[in-house]
C-alpha positions as CSV (number, residue, x, y, z in Angstrom):
1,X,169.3,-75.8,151.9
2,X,168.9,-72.4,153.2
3,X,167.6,-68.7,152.5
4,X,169.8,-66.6,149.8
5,X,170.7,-64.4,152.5
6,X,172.0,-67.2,154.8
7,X,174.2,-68.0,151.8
8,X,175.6,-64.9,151.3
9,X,176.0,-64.5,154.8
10,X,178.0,-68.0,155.1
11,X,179.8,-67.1,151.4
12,X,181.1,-63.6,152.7
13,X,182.3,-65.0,156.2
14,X,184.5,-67.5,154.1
15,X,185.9,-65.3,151.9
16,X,186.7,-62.6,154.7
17,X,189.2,-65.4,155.9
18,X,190.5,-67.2,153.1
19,X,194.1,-67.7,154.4
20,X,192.8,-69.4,157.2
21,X,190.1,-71.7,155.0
22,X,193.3,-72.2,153.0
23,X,195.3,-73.5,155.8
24,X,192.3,-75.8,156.3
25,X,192.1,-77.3,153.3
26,X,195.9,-77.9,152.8
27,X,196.0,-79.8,156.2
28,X,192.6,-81.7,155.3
29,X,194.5,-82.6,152.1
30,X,197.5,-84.2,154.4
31,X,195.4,-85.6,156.4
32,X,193.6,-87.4,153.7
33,X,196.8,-89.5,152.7
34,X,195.7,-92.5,154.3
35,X,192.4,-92.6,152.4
36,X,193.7,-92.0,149.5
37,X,196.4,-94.9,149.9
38,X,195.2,-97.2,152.1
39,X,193.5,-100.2,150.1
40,X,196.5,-99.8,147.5
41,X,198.7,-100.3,149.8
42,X,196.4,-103.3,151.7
43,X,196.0,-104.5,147.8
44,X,200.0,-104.5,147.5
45,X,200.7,-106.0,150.7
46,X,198.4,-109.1,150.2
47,X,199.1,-109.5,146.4
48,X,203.0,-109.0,146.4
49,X,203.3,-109.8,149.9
50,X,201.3,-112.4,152.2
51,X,199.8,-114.4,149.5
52,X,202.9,-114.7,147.7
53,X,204.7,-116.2,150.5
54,X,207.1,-112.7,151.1
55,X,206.0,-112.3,154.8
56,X,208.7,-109.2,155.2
57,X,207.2,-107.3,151.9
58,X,204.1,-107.7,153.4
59,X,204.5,-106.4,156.5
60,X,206.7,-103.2,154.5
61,X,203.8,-102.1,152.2
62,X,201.7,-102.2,156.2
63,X,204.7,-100.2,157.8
64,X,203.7,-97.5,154.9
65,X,200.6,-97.3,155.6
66,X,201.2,-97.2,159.4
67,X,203.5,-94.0,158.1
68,X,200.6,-92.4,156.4
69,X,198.7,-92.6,159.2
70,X,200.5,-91.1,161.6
71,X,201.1,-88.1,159.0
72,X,197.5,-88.2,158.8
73,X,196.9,-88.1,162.7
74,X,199.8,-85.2,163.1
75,X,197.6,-83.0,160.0
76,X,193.9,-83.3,162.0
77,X,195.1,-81.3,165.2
78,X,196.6,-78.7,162.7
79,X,193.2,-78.9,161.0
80,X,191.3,-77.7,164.1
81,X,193.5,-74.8,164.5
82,X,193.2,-73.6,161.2
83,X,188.9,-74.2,162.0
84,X,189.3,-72.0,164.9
85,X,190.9,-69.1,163.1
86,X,187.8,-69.4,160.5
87,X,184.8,-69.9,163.3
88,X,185.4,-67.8,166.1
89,X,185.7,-64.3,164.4
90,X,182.5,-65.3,162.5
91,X,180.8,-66.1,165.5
92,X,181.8,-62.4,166.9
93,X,180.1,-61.2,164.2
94,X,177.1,-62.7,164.9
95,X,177.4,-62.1,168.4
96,X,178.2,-58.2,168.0
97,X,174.8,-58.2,165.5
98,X,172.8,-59.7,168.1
99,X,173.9,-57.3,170.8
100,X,174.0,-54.2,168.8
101,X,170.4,-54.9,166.7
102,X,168.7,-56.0,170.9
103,X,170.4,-52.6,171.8
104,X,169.1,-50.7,169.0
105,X,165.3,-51.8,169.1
106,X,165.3,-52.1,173.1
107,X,166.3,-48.0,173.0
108,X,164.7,-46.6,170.1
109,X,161.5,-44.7,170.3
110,X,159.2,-46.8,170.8
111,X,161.1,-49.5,171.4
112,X,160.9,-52.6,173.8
113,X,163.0,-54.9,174.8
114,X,163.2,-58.2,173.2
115,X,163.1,-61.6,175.6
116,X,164.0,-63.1,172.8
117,X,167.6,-61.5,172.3
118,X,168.8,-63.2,175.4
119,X,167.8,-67.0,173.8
120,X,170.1,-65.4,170.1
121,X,172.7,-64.6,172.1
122,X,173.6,-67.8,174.5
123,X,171.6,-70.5,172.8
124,X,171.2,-70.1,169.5
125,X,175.0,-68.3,169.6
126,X,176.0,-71.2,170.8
127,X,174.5,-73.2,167.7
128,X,175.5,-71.1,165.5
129,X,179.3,-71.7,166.5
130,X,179.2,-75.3,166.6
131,X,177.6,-76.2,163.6
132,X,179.1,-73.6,161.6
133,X,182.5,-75.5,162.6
134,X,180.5,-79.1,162.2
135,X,179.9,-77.8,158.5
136,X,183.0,-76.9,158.0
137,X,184.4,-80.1,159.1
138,X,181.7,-82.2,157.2
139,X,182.1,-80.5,154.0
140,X,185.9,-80.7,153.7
141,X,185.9,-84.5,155.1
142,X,183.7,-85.3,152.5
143,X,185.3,-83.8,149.8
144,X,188.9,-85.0,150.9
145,X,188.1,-88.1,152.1
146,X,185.3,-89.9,149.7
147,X,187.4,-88.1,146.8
148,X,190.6,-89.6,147.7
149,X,189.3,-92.8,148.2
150,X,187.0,-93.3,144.7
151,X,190.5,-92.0,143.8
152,X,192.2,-95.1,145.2
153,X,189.2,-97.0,143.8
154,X,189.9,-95.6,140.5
155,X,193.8,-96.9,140.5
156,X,193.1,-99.6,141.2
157,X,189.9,-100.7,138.5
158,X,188.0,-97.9,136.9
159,X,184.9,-100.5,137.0
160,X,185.1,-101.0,140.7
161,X,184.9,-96.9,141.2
162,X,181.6,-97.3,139.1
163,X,180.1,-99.8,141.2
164,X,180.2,-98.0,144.0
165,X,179.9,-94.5,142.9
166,X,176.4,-95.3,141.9
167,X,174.7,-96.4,144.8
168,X,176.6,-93.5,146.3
169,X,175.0,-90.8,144.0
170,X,171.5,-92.3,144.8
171,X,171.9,-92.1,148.3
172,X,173.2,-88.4,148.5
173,X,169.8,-87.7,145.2
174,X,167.4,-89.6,148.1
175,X,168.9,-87.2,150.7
176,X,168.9,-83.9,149.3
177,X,165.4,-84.9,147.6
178,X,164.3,-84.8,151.6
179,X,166.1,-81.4,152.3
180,X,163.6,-79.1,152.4
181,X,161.1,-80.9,153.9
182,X,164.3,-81.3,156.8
183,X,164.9,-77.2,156.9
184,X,161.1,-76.7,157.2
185,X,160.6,-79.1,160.4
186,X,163.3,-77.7,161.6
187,X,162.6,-74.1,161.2
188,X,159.6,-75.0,163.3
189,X,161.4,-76.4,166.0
190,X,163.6,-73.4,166.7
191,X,160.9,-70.7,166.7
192,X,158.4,-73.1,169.1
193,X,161.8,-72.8,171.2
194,X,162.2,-69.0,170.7
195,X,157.9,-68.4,171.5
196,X,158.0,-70.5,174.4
197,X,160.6,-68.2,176.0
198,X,159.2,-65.2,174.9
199,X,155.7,-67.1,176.8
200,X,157.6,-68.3,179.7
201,X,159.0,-65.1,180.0
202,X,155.8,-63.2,180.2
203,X,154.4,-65.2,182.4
204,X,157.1,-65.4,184.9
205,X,157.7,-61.1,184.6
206,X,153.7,-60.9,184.9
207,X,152.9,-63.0,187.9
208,X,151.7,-60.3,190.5
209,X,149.3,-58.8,187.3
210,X,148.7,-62.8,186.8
211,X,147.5,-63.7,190.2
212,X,145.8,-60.2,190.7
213,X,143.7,-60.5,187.9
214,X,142.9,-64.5,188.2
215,X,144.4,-65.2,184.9
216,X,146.6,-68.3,186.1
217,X,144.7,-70.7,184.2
218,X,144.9,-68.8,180.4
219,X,148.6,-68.1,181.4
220,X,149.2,-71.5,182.3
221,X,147.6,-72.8,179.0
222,X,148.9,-70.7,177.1
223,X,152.8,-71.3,178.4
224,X,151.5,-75.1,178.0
225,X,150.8,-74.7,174.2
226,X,153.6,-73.4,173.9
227,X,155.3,-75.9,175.6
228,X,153.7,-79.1,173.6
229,X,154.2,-76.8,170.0
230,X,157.5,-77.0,170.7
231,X,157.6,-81.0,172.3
232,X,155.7,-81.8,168.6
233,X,158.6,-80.1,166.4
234,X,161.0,-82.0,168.1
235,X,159.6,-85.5,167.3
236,X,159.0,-84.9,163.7
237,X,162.7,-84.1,163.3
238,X,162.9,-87.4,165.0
239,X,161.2,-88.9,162.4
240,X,163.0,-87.2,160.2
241,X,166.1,-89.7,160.7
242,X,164.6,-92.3,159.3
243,X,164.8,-90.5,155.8
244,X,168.5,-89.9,156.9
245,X,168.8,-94.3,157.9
246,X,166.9,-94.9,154.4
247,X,170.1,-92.6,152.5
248,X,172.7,-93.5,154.1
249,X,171.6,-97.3,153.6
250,X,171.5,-96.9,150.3
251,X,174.5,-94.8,149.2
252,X,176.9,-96.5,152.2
253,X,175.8,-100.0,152.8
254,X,174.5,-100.7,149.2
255,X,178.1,-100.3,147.4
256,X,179.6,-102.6,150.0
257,X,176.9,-105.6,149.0
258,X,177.3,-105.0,145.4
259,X,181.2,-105.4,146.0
260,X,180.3,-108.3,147.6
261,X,177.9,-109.9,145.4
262,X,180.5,-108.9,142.0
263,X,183.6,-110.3,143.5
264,X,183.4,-113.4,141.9
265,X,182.7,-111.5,138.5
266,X,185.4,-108.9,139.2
267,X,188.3,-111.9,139.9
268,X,186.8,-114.0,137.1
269,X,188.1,-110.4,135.1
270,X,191.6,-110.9,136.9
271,X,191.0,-108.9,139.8
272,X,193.6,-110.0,142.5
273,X,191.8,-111.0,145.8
274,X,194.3,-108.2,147.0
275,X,192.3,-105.7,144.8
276,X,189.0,-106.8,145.8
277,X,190.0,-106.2,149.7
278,X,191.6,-103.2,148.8
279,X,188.2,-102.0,147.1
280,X,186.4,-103.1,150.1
281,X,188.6,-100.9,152.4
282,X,188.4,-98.1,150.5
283,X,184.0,-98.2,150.6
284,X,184.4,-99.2,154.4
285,X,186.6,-96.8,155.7
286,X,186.4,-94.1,153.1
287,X,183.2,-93.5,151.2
288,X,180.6,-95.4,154.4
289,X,182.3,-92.9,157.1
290,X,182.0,-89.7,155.0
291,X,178.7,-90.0,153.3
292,X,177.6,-90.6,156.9
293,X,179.2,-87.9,158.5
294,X,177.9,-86.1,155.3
295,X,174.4,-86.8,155.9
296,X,174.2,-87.0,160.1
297,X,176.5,-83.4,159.7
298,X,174.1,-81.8,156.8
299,X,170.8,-83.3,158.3
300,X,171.1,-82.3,162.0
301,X,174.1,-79.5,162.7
302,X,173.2,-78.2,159.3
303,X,169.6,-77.5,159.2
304,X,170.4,-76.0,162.7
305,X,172.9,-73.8,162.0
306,X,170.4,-72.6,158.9
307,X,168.1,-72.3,160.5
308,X,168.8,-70.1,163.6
309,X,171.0,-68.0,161.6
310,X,168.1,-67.4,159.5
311,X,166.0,-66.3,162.2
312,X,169.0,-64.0,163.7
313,X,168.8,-62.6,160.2
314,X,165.5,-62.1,160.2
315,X,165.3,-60.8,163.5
316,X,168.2,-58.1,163.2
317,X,168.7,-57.6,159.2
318,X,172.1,-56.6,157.4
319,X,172.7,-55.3,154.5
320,X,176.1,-56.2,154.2
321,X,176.8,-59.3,156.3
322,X,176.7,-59.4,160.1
323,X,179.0,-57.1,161.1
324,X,177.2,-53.6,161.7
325,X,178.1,-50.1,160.6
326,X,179.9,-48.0,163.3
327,X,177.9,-45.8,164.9
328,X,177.7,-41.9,163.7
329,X,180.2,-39.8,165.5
330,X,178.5,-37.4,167.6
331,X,177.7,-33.8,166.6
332,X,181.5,-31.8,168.0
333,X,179.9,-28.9,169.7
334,X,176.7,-28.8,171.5
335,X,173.6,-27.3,169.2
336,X,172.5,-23.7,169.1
337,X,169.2,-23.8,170.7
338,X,167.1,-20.6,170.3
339,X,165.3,-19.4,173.7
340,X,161.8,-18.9,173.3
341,X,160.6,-20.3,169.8
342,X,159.7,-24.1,171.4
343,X,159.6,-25.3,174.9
344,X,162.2,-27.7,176.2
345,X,159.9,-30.3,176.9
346,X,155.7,-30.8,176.3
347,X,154.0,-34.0,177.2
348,X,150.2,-33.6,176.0
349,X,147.6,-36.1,177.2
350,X,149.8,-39.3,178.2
351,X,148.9,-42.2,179.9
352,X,150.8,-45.4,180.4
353,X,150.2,-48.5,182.6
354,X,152.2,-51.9,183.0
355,X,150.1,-54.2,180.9
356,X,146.5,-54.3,179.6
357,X,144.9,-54.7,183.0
358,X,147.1,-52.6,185.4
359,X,146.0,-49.8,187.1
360,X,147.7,-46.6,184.8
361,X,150.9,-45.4,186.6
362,X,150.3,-42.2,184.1
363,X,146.6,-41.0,183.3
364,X,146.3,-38.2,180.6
365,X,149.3,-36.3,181.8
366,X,150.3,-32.8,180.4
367,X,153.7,-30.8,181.3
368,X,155.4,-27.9,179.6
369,X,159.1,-27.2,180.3
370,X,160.5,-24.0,179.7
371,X,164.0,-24.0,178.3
372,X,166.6,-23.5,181.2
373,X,163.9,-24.6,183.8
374,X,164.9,-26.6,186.0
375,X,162.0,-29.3,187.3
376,X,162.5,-31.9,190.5
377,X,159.7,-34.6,190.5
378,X,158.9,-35.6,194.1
379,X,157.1,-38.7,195.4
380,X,156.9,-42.3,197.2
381,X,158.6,-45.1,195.7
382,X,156.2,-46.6,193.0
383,X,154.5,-43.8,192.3
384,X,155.9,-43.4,188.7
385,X,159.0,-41.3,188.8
386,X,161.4,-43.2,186.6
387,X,158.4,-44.4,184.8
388,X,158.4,-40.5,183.8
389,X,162.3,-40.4,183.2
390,X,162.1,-43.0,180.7
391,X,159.1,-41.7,179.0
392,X,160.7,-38.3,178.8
393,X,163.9,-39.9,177.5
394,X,161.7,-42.1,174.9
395,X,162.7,-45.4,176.4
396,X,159.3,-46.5,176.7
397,X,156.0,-45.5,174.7
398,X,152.8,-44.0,175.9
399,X,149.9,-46.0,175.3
400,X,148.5,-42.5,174.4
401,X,149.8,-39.0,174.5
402,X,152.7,-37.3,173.3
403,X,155.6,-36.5,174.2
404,X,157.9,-33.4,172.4
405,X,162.0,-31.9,173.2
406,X,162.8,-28.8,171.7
407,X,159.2,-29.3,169.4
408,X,160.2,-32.8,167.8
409,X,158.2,-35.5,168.7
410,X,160.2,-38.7,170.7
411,X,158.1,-41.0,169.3
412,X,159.3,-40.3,165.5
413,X,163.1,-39.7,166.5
414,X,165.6,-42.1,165.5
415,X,168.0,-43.2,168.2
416,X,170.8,-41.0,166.9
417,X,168.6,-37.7,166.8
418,X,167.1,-38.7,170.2
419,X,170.3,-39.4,171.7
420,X,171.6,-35.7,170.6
421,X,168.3,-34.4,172.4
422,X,168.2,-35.6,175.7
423,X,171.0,-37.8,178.7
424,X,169.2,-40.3,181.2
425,X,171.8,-41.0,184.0
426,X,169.8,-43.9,185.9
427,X,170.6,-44.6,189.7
428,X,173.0,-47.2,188.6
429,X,175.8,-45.1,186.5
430,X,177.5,-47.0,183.9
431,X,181.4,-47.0,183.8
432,X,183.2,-49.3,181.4
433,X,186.9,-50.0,181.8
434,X,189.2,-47.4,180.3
435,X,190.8,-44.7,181.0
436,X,189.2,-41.6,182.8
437,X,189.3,-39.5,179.9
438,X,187.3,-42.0,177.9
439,X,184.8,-42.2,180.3
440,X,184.2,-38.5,180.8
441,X,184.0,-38.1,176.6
442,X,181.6,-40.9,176.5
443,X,178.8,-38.3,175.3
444,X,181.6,-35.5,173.9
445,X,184.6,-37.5,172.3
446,X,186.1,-34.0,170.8
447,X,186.2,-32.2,174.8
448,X,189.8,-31.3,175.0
449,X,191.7,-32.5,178.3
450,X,191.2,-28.4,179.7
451,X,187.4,-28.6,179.5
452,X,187.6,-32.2,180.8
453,X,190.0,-30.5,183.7
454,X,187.1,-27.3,184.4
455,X,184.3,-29.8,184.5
456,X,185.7,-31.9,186.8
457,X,186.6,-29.0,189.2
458,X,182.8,-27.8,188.4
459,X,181.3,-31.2,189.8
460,X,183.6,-31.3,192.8
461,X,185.2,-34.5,191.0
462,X,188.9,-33.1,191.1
463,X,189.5,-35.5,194.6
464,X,188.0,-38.8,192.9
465,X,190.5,-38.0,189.3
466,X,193.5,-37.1,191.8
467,X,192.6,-40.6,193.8
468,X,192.7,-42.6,190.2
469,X,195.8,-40.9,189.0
470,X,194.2,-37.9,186.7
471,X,192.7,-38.2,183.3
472,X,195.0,-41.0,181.5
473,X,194.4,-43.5,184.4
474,X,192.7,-46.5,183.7
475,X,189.5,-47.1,185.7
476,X,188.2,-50.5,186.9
477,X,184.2,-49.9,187.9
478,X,184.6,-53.0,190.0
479,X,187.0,-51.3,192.3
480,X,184.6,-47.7,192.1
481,X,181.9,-46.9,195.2
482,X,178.6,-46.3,193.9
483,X,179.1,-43.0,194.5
484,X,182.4,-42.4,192.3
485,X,180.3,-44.2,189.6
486,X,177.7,-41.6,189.9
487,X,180.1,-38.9,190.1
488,X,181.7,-40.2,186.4
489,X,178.9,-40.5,184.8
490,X,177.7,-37.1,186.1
491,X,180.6,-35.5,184.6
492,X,180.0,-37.3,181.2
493,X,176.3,-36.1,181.1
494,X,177.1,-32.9,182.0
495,X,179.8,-32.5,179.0
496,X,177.1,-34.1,176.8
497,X,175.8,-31.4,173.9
498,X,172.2,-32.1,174.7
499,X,169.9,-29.7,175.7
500,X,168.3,-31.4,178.3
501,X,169.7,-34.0,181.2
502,X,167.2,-36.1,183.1
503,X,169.1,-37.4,186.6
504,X,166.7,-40.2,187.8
505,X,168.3,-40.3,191.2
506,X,171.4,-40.2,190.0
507,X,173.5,-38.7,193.1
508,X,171.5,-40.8,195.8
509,X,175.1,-42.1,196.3
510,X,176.6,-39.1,196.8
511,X,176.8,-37.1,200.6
512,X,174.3,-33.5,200.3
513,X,177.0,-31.2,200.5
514,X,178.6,-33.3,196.5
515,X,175.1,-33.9,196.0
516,X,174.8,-30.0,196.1
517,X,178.0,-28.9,194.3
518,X,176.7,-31.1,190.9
519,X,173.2,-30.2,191.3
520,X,174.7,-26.3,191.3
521,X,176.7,-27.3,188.3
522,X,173.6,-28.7,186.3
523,X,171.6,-25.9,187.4
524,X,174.4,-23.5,185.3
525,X,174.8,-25.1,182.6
526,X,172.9,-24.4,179.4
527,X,169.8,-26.5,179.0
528,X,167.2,-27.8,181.2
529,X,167.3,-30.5,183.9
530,X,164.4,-32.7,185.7
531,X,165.7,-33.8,188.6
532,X,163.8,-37.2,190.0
533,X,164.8,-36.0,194.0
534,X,165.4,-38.3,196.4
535,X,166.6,-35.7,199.4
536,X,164.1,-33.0,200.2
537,X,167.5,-30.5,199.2
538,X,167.5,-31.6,195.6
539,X,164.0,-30.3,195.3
540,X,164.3,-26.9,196.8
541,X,167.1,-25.9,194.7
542,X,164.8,-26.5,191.6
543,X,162.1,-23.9,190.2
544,X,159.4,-25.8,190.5
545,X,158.1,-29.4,191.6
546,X,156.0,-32.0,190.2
547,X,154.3,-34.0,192.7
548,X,153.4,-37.9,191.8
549,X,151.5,-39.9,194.7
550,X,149.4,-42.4,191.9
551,X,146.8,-39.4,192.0
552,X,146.5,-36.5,189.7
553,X,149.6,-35.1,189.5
554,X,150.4,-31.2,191.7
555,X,153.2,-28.8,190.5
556,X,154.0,-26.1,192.1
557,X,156.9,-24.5,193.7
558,X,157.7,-25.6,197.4
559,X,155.3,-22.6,198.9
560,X,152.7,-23.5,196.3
561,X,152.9,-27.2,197.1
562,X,152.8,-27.3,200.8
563,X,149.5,-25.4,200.5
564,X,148.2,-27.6,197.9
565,X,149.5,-31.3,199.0
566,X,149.5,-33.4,201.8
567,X,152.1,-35.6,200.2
568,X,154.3,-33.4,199.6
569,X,153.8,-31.9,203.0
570,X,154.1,-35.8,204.0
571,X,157.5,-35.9,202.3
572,X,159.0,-33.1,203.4
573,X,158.3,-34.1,207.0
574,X,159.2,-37.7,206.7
575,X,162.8,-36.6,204.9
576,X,165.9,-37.1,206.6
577,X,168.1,-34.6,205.0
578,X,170.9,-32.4,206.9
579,X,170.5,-28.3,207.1
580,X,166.1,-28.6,206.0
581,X,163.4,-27.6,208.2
582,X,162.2,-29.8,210.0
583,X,158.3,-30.6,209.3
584,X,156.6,-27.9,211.8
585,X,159.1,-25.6,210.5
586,X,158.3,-26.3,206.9
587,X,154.7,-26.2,207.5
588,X,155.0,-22.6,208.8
589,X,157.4,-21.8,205.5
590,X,154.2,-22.8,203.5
């Protein structure tokens, strides 16, 4: 029904809890009693009891099936426990696969991120859960409950099990005959549902570029291809049921007219009419219900769940099941990096733009670095600042160009070796619940609590670890400013062993004079920084600046720039930023 690998996938996650899969089948068992007794007990009660005129023995060989049924009914809750304990850590695997394998290809060099990711993890999650659990519940109500009931069949007349095992056996050949065919359709459905998002998503990220370019129409096809693909794979699984109908007819219905039609042959043999009822129940309410659950479970939650786990798969491959490798435990001391032999950062040639038709927000841009320098890039919103952070970082690619840290080349770095290379901090810090301490080792888990201790003093963060309660306190970014987020994540960048930090406004929270006291601190320690400014003050305290206005790019120090641009002159008079000269002043400076 499936791909090897979705198999092995399904093999390994029941075998990784076989107590629990255990504990399912021994309740499934229990609750299987009343199949497995129900038309001997029926047969009893109308040969022994009502037909023979003993009313009371009648009603006794009911009362013990009545019994059976309430053990039954007290076994199936204890079966959905025991499901739970099987399908929810499996589940997590998938889930921590997905998140970790979007994470992976969203940050690597060269990466993007993936639309799609966001339809694995809710939707398709979602089916994954459920019909893994509809399997499992199909698959052992099958086994327990038709088994137990051509066992009844078999007590009581070995030719009656016959009768009706072979109409049974055609319908399940007719069925899995039409398998493939069923996991092909629906294969199709789920990736029309998975390219119509990735469309839809386009489309709806796109629409200034759309409208400005007066593309509305192709986009609006397009989505609406995308949207009758997908309406078209939905109603041949439709049709699909009626190969489903056409098994289940034969292999549930059929048995019960060939009862039928042989009773009168079967009592002529000395079947009781007892027997023959008994036989009836047993295809009625045993073998009917599960080869239909069988069939409705296999043929729609089945070729579902093999289907978008197969595509998960496929999306984010495993070598050993869904549960990823840890990550690699960072390098315990920051590398030796040799002053002069390579710069800290070269861009040659790069260009980049937002989509085929946008204007470039980059055009073959060039920048050396010198190791140690310290760089602020200056300019209005939109002109491209974090665009440059994140090429720098290797977050994004270049449509052309180059970029190069320390003479490797971003573009061919895995995401461990780029990660040892370079630290983003974006605008929005990230602080996860924890204790201090683990948020400040984040980017150096072997910093002792005394380093920890002299950074924080460095940064001016010794108030904010006071306020939470010092290093062991746990930390709730929910109840953090903005600003003590920054601060945190400051500190963790800054005890971070790579050679260069990029801050992409990463103190705009902070008042000048902190602002200040953790540009100092980056400004000392080993390494170069680039600085994307935000006050006028971050940008004098770096050596030099690099202008962006959506123009060719000007740097320059701060003299060199106010005789060389009028928007950086624009900038500098239009900042609001205690202790700077004011824009006459500045002008006379320059």
């Amino acid at each position: 029904m499936s791909r090897p690998s979705v198999r092995r996938v399904t093999w390994r996650a029941l075998r990784a809890r076989r107590r629990a899969l255990a504990r399912l089948c021994g309740w499934s068992l229990v609750e299987s009693l009343p199949a497995l007794l129900a038309g001997l007990l029926v047969a009893r009660a109308v040969d022994e009891g009502f037909l023979a005129g003993r009313l009371l023995n009648g009603l006794a060989w009911l009362g013990a099936l009545a019994v059976a049924v309430l053990v039954g009914a007290a076994a199936t809750g204890r079966t959905y426990r025991s499901l739970g304990a099987v399908v929810e850590p499996f589940r997590d695997d998938v889930a921590a696969q997905v998140v970790r394998g979007a994470l992976r290809d969203a940050t690597r060099a060269g990466g993007r991120p993936d639309s799609a990711a966001v339809t694995r993890l809710t939707h398709q999650m979602e089916i994954i859960r459920d019909t893994f659990a509809g399997l499992l519940m199909v698959a052992r109500g099958f086994l327990f409950s038709a088994g137990a009931a051509l066992l009844g069949l078999l007590a009581l007349a070995p030719v009656v099990a016959a009768l009706a095992a072979a109409p049974l056996v055609a319908g399940l050949a007719v069925f899995l005959a039409a398998l493939p065919a069923m996991v092909t359709h629906q294969r199709a459905y789920v990736r029309a549902g998975e390219q119509l998002g990735q469309s839809a998503a386009a489309a709806l990220a796109g629409h200034r570029d759309v409208l400005a370019c007066g593309a509305q129409a192709r986009v609006t096809a397009d989505v609406e291809r995308r949207v009758s693909a997908q309406a078209a794979a939905e109603r041949t699984l439709a049709r699909m049921a009626a190969i489903r109908s056409l098994s289940l007819g034969i292999g549930g219905w059929l048995p019960l007219v060939v009862l039928l039609v042989a009773a009168p042959w079967l009592v002529g043999r000395g079947m009781t009419a007892g027997a023959v009822l008994g036989a009836l129940i047993y295809v009625s309410t045993g073998l009917q219900p599960a080869l239909h659950t069988l069939v409705q479970g296999l043929g729609g939650g089945g070729l579902r769940y093999a289907v978008t786990l197969e595509n998960i798969l496929r999306a984010y491959p495993v070598s050993d099941g869904p549960r990823l490798p840890a990550p690699a435990t960072r390098a315990p001391h920051p590398p030796t990096r040799p002053v002069g032999r390579s710069p800290a950062v070269e861009v040659r040639g790069l260009t980049f733009r937002y989509g085929p038709s946008a204007r470039p927000v980059l055009q073959n841009f060039s920048l050396t670095l010198a190791e140690g320098e310290h760089l602020a890039v200056v300019g209005p919103s939109g002109a491209g600042k974090s665009t440059l952070a994140a090429l720098l970082a290797g977050l994004v690619p270049p449509q052309t160009g180059t970029v190069h840290l320390a003479g490797a080349t971003v573009a061919d770095a895995d995401p461990s070796t780029l990660g040892g290379m370079r630290v983003l901090v974006p605008q929005e810090a990230y602080v996860f619940t924890g204790s201090l301490a683990d948020n400040l080792r984040y980017l150096r888990p072997d910093a002792d609590d005394h380093t920890l201790e002299a950074t924080l003093d460095a940064l001016g963060a010794r108030a904010l670890a006071t306020r939470l309660g010092g290093l062991a306190a746990p930390v709730a970014p929910a109840l953090l400013s903005a600003g003590e987020r920054q601060l945190i994540a400051a500190v963790r960048a800054w005890l971070a062993p790579a050679p260069l930090v990029i801050l992409d406004e990463a103190t705009c929270h902070l008042d000048p004079a902190l602002e200040a006291t953790v540009e100092d601190a980056f400004s000392r320690r080993p390494g170069s920084l680039v600085v994307i400014a935000h006050r006028i003050s971050s940008a004098l305290r770096a050596d030099r600046m690099l202008v962006l206005d959506g123009d060719e790019p000007v740097l320059g120090t701060h003299r060199e720039l106010m005789a060389r641009s009028a928007t950086y002159r624009m900038l500098v008079g239009c900042w609001d930023d205690p202790g700077v000269p004011s824009r006459a002043a500045s002008t006379r400076r320059g």
